[in-house]
Backbone bond lengths (Angstrom), bond angles and torsions (degrees), N, CA, C in turn:
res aa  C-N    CA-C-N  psi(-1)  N-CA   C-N-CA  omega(-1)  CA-C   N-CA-C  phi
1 X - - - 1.442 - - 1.516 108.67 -
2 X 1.405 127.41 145.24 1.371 131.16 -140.69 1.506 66.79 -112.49
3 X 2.019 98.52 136.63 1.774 109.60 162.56 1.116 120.67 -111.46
4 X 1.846 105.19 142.83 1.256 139.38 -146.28 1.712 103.10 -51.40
5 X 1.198 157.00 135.70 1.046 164.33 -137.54 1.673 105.36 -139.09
6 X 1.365 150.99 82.38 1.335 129.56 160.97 1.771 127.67 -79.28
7 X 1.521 90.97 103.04 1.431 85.15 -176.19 1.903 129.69 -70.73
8 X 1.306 88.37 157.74 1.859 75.11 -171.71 1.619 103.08 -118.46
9 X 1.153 126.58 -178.11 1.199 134.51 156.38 1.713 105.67 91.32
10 X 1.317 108.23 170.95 1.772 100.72 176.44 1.392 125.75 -56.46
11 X 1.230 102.82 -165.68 1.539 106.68 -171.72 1.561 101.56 -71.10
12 X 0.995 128.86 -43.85 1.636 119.57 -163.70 1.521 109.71 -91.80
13 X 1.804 124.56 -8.92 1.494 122.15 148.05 1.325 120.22 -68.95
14 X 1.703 122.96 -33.67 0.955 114.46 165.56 1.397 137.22 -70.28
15 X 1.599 108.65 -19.52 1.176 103.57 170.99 1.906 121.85 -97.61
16 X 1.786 108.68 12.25 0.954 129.40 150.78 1.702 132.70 -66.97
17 X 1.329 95.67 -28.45 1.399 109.54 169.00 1.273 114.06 -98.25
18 X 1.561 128.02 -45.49 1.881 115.82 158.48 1.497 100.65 -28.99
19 X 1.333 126.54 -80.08 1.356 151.56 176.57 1.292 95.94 -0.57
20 X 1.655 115.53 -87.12 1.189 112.27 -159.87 1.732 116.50 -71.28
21 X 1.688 111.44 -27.02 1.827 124.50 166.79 1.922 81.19 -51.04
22 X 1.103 143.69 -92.82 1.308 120.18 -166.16 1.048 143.28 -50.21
23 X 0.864 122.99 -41.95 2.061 117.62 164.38 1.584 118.18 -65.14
24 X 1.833 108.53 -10.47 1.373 129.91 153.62 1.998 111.72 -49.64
25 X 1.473 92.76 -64.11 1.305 119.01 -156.94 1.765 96.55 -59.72
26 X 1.737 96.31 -36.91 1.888 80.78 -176.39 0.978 124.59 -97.63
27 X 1.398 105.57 -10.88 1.539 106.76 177.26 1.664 104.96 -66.18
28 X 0.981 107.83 -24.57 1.737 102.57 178.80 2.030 112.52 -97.81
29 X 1.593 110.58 17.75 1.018 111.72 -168.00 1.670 139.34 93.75
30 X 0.939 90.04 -13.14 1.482 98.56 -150.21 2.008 103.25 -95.59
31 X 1.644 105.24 73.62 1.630 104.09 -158.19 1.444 103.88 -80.87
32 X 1.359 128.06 -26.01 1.160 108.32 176.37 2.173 121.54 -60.30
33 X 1.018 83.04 -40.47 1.720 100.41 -174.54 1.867 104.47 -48.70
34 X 1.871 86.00 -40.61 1.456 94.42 -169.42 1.602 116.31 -73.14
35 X 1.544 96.98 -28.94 1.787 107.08 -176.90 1.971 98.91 -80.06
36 X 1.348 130.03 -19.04 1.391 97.68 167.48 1.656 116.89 -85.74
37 X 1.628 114.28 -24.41 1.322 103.35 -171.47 1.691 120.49 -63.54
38 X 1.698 93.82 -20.52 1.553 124.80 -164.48 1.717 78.93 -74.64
39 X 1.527 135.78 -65.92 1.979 130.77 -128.11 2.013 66.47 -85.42
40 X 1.346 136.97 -27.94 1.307 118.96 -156.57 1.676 106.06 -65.00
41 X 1.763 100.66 -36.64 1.584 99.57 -167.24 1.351 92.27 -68.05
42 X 1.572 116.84 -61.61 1.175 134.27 -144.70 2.365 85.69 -51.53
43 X 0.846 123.70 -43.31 1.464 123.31 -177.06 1.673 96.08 -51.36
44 X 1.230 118.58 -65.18 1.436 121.90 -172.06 1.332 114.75 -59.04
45 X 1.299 110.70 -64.49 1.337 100.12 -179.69 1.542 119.77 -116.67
46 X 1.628 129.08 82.16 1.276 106.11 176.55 1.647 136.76 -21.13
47 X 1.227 122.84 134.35 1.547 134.56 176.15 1.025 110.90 42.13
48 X 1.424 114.26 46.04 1.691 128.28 161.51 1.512 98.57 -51.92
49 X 1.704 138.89 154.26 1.231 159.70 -170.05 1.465 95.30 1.44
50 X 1.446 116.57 -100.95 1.504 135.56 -162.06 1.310 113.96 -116.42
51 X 1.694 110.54 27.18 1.785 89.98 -142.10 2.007 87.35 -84.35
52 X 1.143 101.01 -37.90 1.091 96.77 -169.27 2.071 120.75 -42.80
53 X 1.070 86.07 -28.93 1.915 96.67 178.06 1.375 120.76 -93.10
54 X 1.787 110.64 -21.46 1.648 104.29 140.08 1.243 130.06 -101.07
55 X 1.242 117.52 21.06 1.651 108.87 166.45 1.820 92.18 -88.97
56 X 1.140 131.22 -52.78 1.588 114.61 -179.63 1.638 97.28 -49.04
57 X 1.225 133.19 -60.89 1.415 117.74 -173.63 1.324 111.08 -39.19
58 X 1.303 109.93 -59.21 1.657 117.48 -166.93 1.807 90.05 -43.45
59 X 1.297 102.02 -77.00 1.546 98.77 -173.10 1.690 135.72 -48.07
60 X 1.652 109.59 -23.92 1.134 97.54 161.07 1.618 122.63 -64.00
61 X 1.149 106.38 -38.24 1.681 114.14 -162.83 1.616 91.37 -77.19
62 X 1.226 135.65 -44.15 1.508 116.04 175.38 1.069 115.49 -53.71
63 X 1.338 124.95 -42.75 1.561 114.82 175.02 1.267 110.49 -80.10
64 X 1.063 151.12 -6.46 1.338 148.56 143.28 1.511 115.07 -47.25
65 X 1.281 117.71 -66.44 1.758 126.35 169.42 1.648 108.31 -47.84
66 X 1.601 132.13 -40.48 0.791 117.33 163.24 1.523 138.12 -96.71
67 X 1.590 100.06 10.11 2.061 100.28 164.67 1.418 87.58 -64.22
68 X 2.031 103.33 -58.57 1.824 94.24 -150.20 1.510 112.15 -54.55
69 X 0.984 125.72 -26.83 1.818 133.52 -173.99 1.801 89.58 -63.35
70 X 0.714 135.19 -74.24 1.177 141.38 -165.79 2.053 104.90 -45.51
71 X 1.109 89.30 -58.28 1.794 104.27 173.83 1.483 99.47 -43.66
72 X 1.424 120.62 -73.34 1.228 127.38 -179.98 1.729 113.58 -22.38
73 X 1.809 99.03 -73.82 1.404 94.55 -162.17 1.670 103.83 -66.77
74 X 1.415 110.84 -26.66 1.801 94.46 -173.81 1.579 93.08 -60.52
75 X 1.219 138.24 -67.87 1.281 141.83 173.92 1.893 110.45 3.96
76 X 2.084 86.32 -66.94 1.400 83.48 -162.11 1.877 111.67 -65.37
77 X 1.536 98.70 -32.30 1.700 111.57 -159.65 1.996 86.11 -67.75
78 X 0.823 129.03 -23.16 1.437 138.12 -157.59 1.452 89.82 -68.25
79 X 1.803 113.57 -70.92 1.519 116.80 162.21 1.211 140.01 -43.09
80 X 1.203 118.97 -36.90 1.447 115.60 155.31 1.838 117.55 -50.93
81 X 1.327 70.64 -66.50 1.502 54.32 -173.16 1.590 138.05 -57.84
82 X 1.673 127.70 -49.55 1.057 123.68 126.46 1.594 110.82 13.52
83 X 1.211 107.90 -84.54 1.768 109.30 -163.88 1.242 121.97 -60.55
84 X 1.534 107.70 -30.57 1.582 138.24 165.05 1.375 100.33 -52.35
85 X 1.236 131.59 -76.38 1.399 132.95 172.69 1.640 135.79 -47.75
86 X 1.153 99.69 -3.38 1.373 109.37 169.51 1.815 110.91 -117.51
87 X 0.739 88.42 -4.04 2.199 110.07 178.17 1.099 92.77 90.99
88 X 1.278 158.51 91.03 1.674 144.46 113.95 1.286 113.42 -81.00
89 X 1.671 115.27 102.83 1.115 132.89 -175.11 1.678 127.65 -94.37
90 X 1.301 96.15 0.73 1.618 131.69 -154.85 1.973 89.90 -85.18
91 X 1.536 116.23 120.82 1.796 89.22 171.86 1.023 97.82 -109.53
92 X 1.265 138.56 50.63 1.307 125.69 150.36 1.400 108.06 -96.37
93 X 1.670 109.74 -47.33 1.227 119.06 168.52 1.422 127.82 -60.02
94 X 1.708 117.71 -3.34 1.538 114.94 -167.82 1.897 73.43 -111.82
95 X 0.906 136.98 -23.94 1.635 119.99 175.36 1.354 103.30 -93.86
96 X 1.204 135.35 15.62 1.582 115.86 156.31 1.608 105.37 -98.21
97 X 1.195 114.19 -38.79 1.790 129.22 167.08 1.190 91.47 -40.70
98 X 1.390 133.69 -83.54 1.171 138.18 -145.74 1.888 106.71 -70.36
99 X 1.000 107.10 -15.22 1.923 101.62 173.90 1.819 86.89 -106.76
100 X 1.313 134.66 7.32 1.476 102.31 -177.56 2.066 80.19 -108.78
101 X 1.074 114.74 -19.45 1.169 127.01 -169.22 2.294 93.23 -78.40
102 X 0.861 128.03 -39.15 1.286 119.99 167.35 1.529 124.19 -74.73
103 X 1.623 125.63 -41.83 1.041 112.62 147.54 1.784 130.83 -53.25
104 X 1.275 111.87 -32.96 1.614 88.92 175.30 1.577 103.18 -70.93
105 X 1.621 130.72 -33.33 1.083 117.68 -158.93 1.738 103.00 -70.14
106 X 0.928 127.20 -19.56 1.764 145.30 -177.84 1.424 86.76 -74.50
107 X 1.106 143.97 -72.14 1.400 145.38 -101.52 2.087 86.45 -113.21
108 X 1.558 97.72 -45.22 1.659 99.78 164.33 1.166 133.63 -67.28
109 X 1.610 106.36 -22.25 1.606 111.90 -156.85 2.087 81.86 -100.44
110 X 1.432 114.77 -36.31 1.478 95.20 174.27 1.642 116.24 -81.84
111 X 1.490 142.69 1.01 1.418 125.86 122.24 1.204 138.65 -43.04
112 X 1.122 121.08 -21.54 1.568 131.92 -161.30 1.724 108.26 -116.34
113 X 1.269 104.14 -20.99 1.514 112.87 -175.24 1.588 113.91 -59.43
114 X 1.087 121.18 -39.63 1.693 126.95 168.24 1.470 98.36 -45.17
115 X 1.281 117.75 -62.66 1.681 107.33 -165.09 1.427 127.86 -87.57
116 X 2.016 96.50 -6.54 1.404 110.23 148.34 2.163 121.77 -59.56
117 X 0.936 94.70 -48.30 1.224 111.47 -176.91 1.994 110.98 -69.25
118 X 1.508 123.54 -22.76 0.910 113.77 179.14 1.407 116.60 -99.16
119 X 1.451 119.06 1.75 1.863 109.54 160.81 1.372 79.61 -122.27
């Protein structure tokens, strides 16, 4: 769980410290976290430093993290079922399907993601 932060100082220290909590947040991945601290400055202070050219980053890469999440679970539910339909009644064997069944859906949905991303 991400801890609570009280920022101090005026408006443009505080949005010096969002600032840096976001380019924090992505360097470790984490784009959604980074796209609200980013729309918070960007609310306060229009075209504070760069924010404007990493809040589209922030936002591409969140929707990127969440096509592939999405790929994944259809992936995995895809395998189940599949395995379901042929009788694999076994759950050890329907939870190894189902994590080999999320990596292909990851592993397809990041081949395919370029031409997801271009319509």
């Amino acid at each position: 769980m991400a801890k609570k932060t009280v920022l101090q100082g005026t408006v443009e220290e505080q949005a010096a410290q969002l600032y840096d909590m976001a380019v924090e947040a992505m360097r470790d991945g984490r784009y959604s976290l980074a796209y609200h601290y980013l729309k918070e400055i960007e609310r306060a202070l229009p075209g504070f430093r760069d924010v404007p050219a990493l809040l589209a980053q922030a936002k591409a890469a969140k929707q990127e993290q969440r096509t592939l999440g999405w790929g994944a679970i259809v992936g995995g539910i895809a395998m189940i079922g599949l395995a379901r339909s042929l009788g694999v009644d076994n759950e050890l064997v329907l939870l190894a399907l189902a994590a080999l069944g999320l990596l292909i859906g990851f592993f397809v949905t990041l081949a395919l993601y370029p031409r997801f991303k271009r319509s």
